[in-house]
C-alpha positions as a Markdown table, in Angstrom:
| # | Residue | x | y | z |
|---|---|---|---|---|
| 1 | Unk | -19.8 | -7.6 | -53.7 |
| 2 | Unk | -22.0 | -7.2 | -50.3 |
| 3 | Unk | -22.5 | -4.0 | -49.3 |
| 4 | Unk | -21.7 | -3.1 | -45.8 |
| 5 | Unk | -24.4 | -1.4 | -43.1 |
| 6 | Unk | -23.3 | 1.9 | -42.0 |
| 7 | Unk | -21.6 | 2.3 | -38.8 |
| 8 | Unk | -23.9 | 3.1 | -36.0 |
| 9 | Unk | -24.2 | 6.7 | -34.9 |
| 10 | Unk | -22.3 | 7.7 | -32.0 |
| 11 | Unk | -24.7 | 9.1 | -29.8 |
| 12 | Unk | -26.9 | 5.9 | -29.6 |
| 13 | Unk | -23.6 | 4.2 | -29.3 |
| 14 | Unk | -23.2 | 6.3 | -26.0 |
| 15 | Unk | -26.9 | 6.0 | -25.0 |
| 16 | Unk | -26.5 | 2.5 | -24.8 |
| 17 | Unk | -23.5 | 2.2 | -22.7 |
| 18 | Unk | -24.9 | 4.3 | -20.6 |
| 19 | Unk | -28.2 | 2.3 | -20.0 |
| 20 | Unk | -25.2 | -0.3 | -19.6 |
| 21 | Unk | -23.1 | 1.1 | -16.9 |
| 22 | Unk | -24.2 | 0.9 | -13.5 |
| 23 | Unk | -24.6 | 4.2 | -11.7 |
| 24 | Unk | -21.5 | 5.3 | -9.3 |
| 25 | Unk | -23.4 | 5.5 | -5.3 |
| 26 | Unk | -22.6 | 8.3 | -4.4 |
| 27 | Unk | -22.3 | 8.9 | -0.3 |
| 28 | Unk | -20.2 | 11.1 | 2.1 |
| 29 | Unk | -17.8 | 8.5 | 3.3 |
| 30 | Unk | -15.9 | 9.3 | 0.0 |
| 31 | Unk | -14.8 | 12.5 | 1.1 |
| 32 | Unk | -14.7 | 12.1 | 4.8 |
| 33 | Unk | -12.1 | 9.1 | 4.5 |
| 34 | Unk | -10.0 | 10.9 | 2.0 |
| 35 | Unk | -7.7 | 13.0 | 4.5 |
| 36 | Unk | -7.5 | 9.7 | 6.8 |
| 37 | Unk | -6.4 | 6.9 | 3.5 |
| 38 | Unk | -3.9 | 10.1 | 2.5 |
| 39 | Unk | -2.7 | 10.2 | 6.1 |
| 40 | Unk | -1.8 | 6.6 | 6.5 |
| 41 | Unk | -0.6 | 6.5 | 2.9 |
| 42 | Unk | 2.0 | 9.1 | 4.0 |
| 43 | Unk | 2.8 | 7.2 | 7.4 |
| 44 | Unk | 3.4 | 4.3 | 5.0 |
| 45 | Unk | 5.6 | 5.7 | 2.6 |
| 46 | Unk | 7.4 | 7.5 | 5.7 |
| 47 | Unk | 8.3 | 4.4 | 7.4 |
| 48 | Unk | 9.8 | 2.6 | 4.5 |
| 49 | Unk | 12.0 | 5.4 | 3.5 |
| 50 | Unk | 13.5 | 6.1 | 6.9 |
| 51 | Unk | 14.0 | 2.7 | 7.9 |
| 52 | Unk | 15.6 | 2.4 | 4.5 |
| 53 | Unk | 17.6 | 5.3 | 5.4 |
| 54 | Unk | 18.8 | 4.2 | 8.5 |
| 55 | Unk | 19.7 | 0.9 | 7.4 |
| 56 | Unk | 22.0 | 2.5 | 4.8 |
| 57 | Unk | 23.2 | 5.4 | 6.9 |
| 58 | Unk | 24.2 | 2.9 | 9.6 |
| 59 | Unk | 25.5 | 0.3 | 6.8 |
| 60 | Unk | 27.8 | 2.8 | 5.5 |
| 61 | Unk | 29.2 | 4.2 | 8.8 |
| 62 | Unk | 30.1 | 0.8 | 9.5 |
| 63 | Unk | 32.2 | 1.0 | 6.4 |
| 64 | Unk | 33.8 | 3.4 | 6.8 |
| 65 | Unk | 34.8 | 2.8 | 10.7 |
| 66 | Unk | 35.6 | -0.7 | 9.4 |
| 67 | Unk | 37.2 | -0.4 | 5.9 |
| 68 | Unk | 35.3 | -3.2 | 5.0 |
| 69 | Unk | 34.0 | -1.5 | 1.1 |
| 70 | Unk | 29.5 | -1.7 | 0.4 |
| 71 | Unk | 29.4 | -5.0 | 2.5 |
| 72 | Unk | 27.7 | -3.4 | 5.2 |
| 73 | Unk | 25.8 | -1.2 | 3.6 |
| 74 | Unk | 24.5 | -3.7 | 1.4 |
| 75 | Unk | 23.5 | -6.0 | 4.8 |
| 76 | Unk | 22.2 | -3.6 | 6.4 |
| 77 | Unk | 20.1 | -2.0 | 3.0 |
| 78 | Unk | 18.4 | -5.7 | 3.8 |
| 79 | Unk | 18.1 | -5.4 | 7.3 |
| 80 | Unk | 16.6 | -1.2 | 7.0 |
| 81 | Unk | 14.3 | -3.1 | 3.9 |
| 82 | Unk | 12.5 | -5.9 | 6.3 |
| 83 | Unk | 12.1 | -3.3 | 9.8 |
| 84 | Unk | 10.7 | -0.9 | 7.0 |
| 85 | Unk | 8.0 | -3.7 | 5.4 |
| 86 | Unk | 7.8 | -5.1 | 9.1 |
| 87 | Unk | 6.6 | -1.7 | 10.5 |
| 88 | Unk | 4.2 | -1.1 | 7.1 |
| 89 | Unk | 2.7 | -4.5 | 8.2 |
| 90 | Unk | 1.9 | -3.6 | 11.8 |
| 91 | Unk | 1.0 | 0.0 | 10.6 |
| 92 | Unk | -1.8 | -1.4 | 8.4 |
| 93 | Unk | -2.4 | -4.5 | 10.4 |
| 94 | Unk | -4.9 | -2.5 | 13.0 |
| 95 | Unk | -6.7 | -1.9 | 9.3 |
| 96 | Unk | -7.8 | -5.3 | 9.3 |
| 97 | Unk | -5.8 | -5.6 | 6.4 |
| 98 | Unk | -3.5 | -7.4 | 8.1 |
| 99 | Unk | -3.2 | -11.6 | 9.6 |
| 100 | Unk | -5.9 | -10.0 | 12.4 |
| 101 | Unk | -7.6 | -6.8 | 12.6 |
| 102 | Unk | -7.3 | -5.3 | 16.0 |
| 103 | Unk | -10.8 | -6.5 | 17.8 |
| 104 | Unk | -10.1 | -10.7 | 15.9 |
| 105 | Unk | -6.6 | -10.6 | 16.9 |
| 106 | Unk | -6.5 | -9.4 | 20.4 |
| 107 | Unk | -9.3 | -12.2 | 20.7 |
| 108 | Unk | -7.2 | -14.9 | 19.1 |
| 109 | Unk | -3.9 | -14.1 | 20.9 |
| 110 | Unk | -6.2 | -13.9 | 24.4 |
| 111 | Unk | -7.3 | -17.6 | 23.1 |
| 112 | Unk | -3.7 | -18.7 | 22.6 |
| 113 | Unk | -2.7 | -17.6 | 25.8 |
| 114 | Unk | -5.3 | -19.3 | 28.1 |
């Protein structure tokens, strides 16, 4: 029966990933863009849940006017859904996350136009 080399020694095992890992750059833009990603992060997160909200505040006001049992709250859970996912897209559309970022697509649509 072979014998079997010893395992290798943890230190050099962490020396060498080390060597391997490329060091992080490290620049101000980190902590200056923190408070403005948080900020539109929370705009985000605030216009899916109130449109949500509305849609199912309004949905079952309807119901109960009408008599008409979760229909229209589940309708209009849809309808608060899409205006919330619709205003998240135009939110982070001037990011140039979007179809057009704001400079390209004001030039495109200006295009169209003509």
């Amino acid at each position: 029966m072979a014998t079997e080399p010893p395992p290798p020694n943890l230190d050099d095992i962490e020396r060498r990933l080390k060597q391997a890992r490329p060091e992080p750059v490290r620049d101000g833009a980190d902590a200056a863009d923190r408070p403005r990603a948080m900020g539109m992060a929370f705009r985000v997160s605030v216009e899916l849940v109130s449109a949500l909200a509305v849609g199912v505040g309004l949905g079952w006001l309807i119901d109960y006017w009408l008599g008409t049992g979760p229909w229209a709250m589940v309708v209009m859970f849809f309808l608060g859904a899409a205006a919330g996912m619709l205003n998240v897209y135009r939110a982070v559309e001037g990011l140039g996350f979007g179809r057009w970022s704001k400079d390209q697509g004001l030039k495109d649509r200006t295009k169209e136009e003509d």
